[in-house]
C-alpha positions in Angstrom: 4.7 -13.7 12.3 2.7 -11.2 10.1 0.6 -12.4 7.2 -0.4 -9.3 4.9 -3.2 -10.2 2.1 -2.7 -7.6 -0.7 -6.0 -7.3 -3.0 -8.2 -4.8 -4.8 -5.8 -4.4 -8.1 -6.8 -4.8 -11.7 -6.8 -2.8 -15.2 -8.3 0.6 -15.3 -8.3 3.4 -17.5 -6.5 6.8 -17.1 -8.5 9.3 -14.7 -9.7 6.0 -13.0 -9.5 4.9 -9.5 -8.9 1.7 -7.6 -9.0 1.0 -4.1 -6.3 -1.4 -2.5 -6.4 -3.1 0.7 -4.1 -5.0 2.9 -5.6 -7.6 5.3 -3.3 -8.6 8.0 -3.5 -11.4 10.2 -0.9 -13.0 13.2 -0.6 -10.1 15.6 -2.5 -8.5 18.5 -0.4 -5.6 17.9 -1.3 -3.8 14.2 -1.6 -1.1 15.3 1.7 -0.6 16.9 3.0 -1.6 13.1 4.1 1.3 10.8 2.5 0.4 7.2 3.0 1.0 3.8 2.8 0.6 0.5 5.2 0.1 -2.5 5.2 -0.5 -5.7 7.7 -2.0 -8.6 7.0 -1.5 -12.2 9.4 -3.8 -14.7 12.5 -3.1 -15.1 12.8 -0.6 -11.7 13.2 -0.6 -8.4 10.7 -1.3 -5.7 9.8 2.4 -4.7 7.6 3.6 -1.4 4.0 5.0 -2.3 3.1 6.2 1.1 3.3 5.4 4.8 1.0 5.5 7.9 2.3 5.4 11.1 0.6 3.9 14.6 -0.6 7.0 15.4 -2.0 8.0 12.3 0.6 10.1 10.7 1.1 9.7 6.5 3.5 10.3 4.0 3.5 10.1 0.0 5.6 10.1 -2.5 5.9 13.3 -4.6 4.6 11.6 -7.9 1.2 10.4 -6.0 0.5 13.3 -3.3 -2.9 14.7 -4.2 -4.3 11.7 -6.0 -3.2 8.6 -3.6 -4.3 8.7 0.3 -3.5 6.2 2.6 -5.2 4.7 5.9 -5.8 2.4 8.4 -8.9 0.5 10.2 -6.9 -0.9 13.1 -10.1 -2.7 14.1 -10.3 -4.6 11.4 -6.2 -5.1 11.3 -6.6 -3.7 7.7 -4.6 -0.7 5.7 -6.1 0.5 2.4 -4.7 2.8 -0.5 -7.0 4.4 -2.1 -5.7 5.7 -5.7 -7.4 8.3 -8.1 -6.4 10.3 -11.1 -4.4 6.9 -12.4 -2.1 7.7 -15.0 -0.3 4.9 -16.6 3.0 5.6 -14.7 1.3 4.4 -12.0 1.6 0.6 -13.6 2.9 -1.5 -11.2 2.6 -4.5 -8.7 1.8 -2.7 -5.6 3.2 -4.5 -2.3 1.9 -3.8 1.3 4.6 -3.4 3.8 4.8 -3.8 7.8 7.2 -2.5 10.1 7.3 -2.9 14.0 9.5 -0.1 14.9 12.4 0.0 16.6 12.7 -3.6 16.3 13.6 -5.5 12.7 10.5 -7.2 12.0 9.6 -6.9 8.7 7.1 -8.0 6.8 5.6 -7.9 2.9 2.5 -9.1 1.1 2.6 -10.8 -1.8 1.5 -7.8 -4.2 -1.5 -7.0 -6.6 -0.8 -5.9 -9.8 -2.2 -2.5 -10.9 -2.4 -1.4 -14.9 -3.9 1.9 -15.7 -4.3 1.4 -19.7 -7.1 2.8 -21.7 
């Protein structure tokens, strides 16, 4: 079992940036884990922000490519997002996500909330 710690949110003004991290905990294998982060605004879906992969390898979504980049500190079990250029579409509760492929473990944090307001 995975426990995933999701912090670093809070209210910031366009053009800001914020730095998220996601502390996880209950496995000697992170790194093997896939990682990534989502994010749900109200009233939509749950979308995917960007991935990491065990070896390294990332992936963002076409509205954050540029401004959001996305890494891992495997010593430290511990995947961070680091956001710039927030606009306020980018209001949401961001979620950190785990994935031991091939198998079907799965596993979520609870979410910080992210508002980019001036």
């Amino acid at each position: 079992q995975v426990q995933l710690v999701d912090s670093g949110g809070g209210l910031v003004q366009p053009g800001g940036s914020l730095r998220l991290s996601c502390a996880a905990s209950g496995s000697s294998i992170f790194s093997r884990y896939a990682m990534g982060w989502y994010r749900q605004a109200p009233g939509k879906q749950r979308e995917l922000v960007a991935t990491i992969t065990s070896g390294g390898n990332t992936d963002y979504a076409d509205s954050v490519k540029g401004r959001f980049t996305i890494s891992r500190d495997n010593a430290k079990t511990t995947v961070y997002l680091q956001m710039n250029s927030l606009k306020p579409e980018d209001t949401a509760v961001y979620y950190c996500n785990a994935r031991l492929i091939p198998t079907s473990l799965n596993y979520w944090g609870q979410g910080t909330q992210v508002t980019v307001s001036s």
